[in-house]
Backbone as CSV, one residue per row, in Angstrom:
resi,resn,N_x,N_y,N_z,CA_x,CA_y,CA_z,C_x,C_y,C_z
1,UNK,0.846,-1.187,0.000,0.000,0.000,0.000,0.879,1.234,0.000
2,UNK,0.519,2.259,-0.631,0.912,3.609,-0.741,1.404,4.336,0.772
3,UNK,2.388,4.393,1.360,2.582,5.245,2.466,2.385,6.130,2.385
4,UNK,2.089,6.900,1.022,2.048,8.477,1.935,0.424,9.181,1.789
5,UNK,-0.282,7.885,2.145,-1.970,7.835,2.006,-2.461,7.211,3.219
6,UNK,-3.569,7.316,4.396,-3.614,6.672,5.131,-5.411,6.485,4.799
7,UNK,-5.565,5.132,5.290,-7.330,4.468,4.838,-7.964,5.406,6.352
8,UNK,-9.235,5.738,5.873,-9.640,6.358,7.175,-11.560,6.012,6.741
9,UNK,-11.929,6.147,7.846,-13.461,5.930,7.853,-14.460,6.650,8.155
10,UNK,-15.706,6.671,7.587,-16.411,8.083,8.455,-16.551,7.675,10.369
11,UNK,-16.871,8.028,10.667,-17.075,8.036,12.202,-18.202,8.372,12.605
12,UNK,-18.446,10.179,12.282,-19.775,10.808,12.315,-19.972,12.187,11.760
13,UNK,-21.274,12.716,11.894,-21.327,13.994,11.540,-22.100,14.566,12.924
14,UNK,-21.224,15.599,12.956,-21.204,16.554,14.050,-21.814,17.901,13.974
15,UNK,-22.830,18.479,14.140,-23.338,20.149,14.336,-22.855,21.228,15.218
16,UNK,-22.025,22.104,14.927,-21.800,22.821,16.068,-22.432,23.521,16.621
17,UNK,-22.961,23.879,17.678,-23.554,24.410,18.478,-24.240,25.323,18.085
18,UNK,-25.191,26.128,17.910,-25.804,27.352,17.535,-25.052,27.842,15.861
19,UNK,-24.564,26.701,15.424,-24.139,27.571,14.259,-24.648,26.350,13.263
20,UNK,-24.765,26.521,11.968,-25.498,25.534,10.620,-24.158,25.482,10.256
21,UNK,-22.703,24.566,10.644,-21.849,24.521,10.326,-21.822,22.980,11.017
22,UNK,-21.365,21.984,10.124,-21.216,20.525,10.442,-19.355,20.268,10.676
23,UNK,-19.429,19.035,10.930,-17.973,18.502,11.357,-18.526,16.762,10.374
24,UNK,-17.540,16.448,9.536,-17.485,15.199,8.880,-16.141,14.997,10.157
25,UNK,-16.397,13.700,11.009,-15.429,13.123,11.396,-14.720,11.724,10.940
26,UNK,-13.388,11.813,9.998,-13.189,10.464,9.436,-12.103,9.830,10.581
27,UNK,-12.325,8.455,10.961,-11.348,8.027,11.509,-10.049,7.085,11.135
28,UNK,-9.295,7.513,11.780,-8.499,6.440,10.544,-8.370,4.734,11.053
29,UNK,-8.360,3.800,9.838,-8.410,2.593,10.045,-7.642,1.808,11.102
30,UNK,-6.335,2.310,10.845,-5.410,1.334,11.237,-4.913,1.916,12.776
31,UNK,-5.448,3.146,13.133,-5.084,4.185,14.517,-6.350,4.637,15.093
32,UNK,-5.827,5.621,15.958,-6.933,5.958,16.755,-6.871,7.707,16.148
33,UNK,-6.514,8.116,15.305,-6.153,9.353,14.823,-7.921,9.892,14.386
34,UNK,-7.924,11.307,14.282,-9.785,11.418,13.654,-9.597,12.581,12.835
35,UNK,-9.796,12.913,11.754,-9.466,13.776,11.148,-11.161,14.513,10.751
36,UNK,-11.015,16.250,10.951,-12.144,16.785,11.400,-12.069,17.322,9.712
37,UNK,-13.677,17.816,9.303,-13.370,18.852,7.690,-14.955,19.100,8.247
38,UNK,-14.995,20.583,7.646,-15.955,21.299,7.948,-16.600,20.953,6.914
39,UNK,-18.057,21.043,7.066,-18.864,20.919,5.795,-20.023,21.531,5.944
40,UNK,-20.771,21.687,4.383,-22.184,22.312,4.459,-23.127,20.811,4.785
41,UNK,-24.575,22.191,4.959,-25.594,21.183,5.671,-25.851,20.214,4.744
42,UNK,-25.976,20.743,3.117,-26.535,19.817,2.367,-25.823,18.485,2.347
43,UNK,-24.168,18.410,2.360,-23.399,17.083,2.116,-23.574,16.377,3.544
44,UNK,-23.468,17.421,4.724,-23.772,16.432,5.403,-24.928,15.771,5.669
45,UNK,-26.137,15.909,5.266,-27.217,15.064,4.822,-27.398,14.449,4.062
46,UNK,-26.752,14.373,3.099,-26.371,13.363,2.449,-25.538,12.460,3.117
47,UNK,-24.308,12.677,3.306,-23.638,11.552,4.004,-24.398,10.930,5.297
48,UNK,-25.233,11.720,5.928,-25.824,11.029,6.930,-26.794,10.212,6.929
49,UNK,-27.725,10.653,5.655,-28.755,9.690,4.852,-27.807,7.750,4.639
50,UNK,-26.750,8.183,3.894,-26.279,6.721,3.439,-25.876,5.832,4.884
51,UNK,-25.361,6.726,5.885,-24.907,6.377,7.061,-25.978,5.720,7.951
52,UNK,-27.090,6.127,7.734,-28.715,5.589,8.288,-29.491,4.479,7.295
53,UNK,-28.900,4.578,6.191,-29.138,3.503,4.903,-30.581,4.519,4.867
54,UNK,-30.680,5.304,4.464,-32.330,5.979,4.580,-31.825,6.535,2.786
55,UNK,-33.215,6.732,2.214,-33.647,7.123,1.014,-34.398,8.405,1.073
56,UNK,-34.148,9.410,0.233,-35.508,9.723,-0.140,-36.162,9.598,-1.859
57,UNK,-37.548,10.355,-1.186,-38.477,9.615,-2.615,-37.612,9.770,-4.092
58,UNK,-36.968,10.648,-4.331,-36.394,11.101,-5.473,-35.084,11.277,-5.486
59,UNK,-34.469,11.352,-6.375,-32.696,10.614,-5.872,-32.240,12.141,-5.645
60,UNK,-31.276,12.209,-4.449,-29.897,13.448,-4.634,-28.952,13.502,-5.544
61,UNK,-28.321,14.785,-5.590,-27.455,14.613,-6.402,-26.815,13.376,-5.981
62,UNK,-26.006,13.486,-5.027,-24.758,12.293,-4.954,-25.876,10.888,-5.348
63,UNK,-27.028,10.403,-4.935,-27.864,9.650,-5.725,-27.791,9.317,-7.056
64,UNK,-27.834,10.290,-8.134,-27.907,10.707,-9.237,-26.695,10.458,-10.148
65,UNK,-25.497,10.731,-8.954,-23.770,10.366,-9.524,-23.654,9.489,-9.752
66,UNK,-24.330,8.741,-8.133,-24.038,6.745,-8.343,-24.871,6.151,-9.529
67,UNK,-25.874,6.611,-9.396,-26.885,5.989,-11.306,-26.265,6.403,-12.143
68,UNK,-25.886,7.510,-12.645,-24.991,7.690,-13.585,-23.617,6.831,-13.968
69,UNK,-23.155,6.771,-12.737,-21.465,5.620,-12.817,-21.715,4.424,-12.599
70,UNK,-23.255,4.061,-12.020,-23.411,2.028,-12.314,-23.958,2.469,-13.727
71,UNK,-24.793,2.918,-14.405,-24.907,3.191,-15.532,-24.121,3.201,-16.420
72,UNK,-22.733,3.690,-16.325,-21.515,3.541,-17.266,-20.240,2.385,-17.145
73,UNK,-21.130,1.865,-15.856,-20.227,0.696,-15.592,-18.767,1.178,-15.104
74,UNK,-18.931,2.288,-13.992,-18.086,3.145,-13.709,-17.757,3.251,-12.385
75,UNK,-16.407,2.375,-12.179,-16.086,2.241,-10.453,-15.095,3.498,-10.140
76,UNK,-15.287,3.510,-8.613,-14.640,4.368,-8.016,-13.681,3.910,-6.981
77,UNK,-12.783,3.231,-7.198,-11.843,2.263,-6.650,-11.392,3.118,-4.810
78,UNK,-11.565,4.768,-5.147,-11.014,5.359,-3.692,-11.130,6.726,-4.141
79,UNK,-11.027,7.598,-3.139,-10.946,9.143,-3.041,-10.089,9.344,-2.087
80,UNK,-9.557,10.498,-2.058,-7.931,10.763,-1.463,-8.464,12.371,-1.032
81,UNK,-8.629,13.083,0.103,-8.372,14.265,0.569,-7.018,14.501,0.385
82,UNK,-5.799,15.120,-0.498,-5.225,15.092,-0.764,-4.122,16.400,-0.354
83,UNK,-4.908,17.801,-0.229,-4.305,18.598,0.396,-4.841,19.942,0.815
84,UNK,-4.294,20.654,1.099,-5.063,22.212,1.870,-4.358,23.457,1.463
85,UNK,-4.942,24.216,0.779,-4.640,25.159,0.464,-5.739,26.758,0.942
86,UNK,-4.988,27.628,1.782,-5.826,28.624,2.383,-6.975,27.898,3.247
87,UNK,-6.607,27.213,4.365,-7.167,26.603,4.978,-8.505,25.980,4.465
88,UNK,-8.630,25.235,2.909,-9.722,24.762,2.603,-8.979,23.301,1.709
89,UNK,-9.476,22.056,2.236,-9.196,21.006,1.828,-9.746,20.586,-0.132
90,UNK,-8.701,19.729,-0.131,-8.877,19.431,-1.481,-8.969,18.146,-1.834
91,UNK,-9.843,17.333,-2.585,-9.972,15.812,-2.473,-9.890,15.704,-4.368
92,UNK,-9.613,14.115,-4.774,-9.419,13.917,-5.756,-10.427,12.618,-5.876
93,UNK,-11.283,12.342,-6.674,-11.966,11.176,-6.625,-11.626,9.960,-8.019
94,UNK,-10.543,8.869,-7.769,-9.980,8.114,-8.836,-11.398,7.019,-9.569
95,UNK,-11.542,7.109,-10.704,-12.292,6.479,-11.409,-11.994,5.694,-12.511
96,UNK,-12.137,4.679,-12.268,-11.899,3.482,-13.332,-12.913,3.167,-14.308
97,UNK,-13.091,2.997,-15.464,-13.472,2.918,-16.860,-13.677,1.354,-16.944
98,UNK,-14.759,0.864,-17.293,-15.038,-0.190,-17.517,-13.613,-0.879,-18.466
99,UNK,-12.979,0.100,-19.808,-12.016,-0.640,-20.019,-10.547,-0.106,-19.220
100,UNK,-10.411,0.025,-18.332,-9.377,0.414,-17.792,-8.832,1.218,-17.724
101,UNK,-9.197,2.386,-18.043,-8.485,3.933,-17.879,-9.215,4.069,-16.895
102,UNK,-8.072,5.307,-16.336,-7.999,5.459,-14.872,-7.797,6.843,-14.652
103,UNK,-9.014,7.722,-13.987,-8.842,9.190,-14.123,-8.599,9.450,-12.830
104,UNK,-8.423,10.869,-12.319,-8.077,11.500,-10.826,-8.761,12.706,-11.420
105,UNK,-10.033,12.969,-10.577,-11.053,14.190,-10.690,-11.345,15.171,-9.533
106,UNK,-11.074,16.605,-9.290,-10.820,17.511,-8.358,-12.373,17.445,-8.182
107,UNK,-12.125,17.136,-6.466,-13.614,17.817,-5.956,-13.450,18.233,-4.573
108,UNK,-14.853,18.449,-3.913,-14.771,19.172,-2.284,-14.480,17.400,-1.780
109,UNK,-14.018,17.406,-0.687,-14.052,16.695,0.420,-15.231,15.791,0.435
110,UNK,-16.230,16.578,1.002,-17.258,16.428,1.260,-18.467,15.508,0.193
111,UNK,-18.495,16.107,-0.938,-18.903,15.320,-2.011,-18.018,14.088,-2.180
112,UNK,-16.664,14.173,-1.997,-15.927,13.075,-2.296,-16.804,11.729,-1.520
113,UNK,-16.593,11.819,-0.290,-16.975,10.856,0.837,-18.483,10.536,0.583
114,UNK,-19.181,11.981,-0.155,-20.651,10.981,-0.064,-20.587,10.197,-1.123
115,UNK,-19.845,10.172,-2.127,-20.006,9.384,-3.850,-19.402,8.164,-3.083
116,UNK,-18.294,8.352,-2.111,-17.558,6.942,-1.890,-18.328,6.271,-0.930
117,UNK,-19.068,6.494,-0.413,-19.975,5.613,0.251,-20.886,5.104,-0.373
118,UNK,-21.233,5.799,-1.325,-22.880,5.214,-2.480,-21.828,4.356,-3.391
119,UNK,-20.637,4.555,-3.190,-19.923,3.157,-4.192,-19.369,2.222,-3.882
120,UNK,-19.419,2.215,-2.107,-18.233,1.716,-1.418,-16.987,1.586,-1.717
121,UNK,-16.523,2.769,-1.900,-15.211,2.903,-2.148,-14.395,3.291,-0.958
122,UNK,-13.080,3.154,-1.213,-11.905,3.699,-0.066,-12.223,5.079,0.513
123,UNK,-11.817,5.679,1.346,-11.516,7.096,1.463,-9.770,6.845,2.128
124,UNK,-9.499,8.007,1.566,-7.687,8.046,2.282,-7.864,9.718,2.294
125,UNK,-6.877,9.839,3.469,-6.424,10.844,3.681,-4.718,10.983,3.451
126,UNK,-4.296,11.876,2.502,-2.862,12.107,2.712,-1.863,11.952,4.070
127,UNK,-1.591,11.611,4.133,-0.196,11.338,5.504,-0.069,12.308,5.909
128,UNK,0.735,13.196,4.860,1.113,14.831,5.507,0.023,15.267,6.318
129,UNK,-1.900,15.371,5.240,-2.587,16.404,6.094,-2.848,15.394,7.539
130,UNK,-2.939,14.365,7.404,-3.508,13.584,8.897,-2.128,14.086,9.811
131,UNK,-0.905,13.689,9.338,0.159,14.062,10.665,-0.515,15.559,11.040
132,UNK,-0.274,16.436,10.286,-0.686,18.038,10.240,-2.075,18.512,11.313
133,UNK,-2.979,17.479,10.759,-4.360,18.182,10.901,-5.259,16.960,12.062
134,UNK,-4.876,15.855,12.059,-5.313,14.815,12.683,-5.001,15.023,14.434
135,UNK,-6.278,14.734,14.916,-6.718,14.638,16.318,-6.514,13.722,16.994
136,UNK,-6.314,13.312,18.180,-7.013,12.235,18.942,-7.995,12.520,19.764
137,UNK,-8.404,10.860,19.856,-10.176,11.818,20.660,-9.543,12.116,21.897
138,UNK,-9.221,12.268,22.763,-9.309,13.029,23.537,-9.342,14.617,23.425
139,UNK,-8.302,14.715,22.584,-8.104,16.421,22.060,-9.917,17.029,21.549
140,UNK,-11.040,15.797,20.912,-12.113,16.025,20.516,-13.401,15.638,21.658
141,UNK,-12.908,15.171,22.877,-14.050,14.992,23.543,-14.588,13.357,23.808
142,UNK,-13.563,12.752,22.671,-14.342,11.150,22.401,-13.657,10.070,23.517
């Protein structure tokens, strides 16, 4: 496996207090490390929908992604939060081609993790940002 990528998992989504500002908490697999990314309300309802296995009547976007890519016969092998620039994270989502080409596509964080859950795909976090940016629960309360 790639060292300078670490596998990490969702954990939960968090509301802060009096404010419409969420916390995606991913944890990482192989440690006790938790890596925090701010997000809007909409992704995190989404991610929290797949996290509850709950539907609604008419598909979401991230819904809409996954029909589109089983539709093209279009896996998503992993997504990589990859780095931070002006304190706003940057994720790449890798997609494999029914015949084997293999793309790396810029997106938020946040969208990343909800497509990789409607595909069950990996999530990784870069090494650097987890050494950098990564918690332990205690530092979070857990």
């Amino acid at each position: 496996m790639n060292d300078n990528i670490v596998e990490v998992e969702v954990f939960n989504i968090v509301q802060e207090q009096n404010l419409e500002n969420y916390i995606l908490l991913l944890k990482e697999k192989d440690g006790q490390r938790f890596f925090p990314i701010w997000i809007g309300q909409f992704e995190a309802h989404s991610i929290y929908l797949v996290l509850k296995n709950q539907k609604f009547e008419r598909p979401l976007t991230h819904d809409l992604i996954q029909t589109i890519l089983n539709a093209l016969d279009v896996k998503i092998p992993m997504v990589v939060v990859n780095e931070m620039k002006d304190r706003t994270y940057f994720a790449r989502i890798v997609v494999e081609t029914k015949n084997g080409k293999i793309f790396s596509i810029d997106a938020r964080p946040s969208d990343s993790v909800a497509i990789a859950l409607r595909m069950n795909s990996r999530i990784y976090i870069a090494k650097k940002l987890m050494d950098e940016s990564g918690v332990m629960p205690d530092d979070i309360g857990i």
